[in-house]
N, C-alpha and C positions, 0 to 999 in steps of 0.2 A: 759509403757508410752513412753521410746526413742523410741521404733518401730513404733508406734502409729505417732509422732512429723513427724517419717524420712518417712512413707508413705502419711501423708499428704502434706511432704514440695515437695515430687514427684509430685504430684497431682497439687501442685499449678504450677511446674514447665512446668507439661504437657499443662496444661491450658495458663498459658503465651506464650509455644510454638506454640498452639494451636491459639491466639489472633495476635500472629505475623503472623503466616503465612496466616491468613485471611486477614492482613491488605494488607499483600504482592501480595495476591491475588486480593483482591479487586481496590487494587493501578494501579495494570498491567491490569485488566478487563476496567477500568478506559482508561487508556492512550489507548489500544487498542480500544476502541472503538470513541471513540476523534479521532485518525488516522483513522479508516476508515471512519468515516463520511467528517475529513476535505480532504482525500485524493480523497473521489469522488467529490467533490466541486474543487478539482484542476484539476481530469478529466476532468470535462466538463469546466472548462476556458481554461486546454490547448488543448482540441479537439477543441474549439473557433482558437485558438492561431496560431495551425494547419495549419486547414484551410485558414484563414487570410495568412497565411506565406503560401502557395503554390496559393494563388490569386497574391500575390507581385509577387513570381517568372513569373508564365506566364503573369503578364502586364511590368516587367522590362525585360522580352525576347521578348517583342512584341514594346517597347519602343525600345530595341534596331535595331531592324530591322529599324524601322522608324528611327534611328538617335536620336532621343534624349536621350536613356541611354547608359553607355558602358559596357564592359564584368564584370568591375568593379564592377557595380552598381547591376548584376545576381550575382558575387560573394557573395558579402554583401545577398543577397537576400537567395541565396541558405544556407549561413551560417544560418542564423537568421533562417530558415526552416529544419534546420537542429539541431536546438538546443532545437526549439520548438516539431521536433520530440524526442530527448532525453527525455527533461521534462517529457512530455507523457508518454513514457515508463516507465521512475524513480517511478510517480505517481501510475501507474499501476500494477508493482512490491511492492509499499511501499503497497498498496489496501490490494492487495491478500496476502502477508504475515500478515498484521495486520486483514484480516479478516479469514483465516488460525490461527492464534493464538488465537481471540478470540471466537471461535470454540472449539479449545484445550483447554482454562481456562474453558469455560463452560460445558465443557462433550462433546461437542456433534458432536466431529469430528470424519469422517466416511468418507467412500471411497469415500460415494457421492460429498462432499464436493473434493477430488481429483478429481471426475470429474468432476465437473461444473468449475476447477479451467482447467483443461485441456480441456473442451470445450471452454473457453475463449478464449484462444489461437490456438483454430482450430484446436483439435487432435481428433478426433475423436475414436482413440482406448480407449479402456476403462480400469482402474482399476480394480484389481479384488480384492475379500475380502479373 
């Protein structure tokens, strides 16, 4: 009977293990996927963002030829272009690690997924398995 008690209180033990690391799993599959959908939704506002900020630049360096802006006003300009390139990047980085992970949680990470992660980025050489 004691042997009996100690392999079933194992069993329930494996089981609770068992129920936690599903939830943990499910929690992280969860937020990963939450990040990559909101982080391409941030792509395409800051590829907006971008763009807008490098039209600033060349109408405040064309303003200034004309006199009406000063070196000041491109500085501002080129910041703000410069920040909005940052964002971008962050964005882009946050993407592909969070869709890199959930990849990993769900099995199905594979070389390919390296490359289509380094064609993103214009490399052309290829992973190999």
């Amino acid at each position: 009977v004691g042997r009996s008690n100690q392999t079933f209180a194992g069993y329930e033990k494996a089981e609770s293990d068992r129920d936690v690391a599903l939830n943990r799993v499910t929690t992280e599959v969860k937020k990963q996927f939450d990040l990559v959908v909101t982080s391409s939704q941030k792509i395409e506002a800051l590829t907006k963002a971008v763009e807008s900020s490098e039209h600033l630049v060349r109408a405040t360096k064309a303003s200034i030829k004309g006199g009406e802006k000063t070196n000041l006003d491109a500085l501002v300009a080129d910041r703000a272009l410069f920040v909005a390139k940052r964002d971008l990047a962050q964005a882009k980085y946050t993407y592909l690690i969070s869709y890199l992970q959930l990849q990993q949680l769900g099995g199905a990470l594979t070389v390919d997924e390296f490359n289509k992660v380094a064609e993103f980025f214009g490399h052309h050489k290829e992973f190999r398995r």
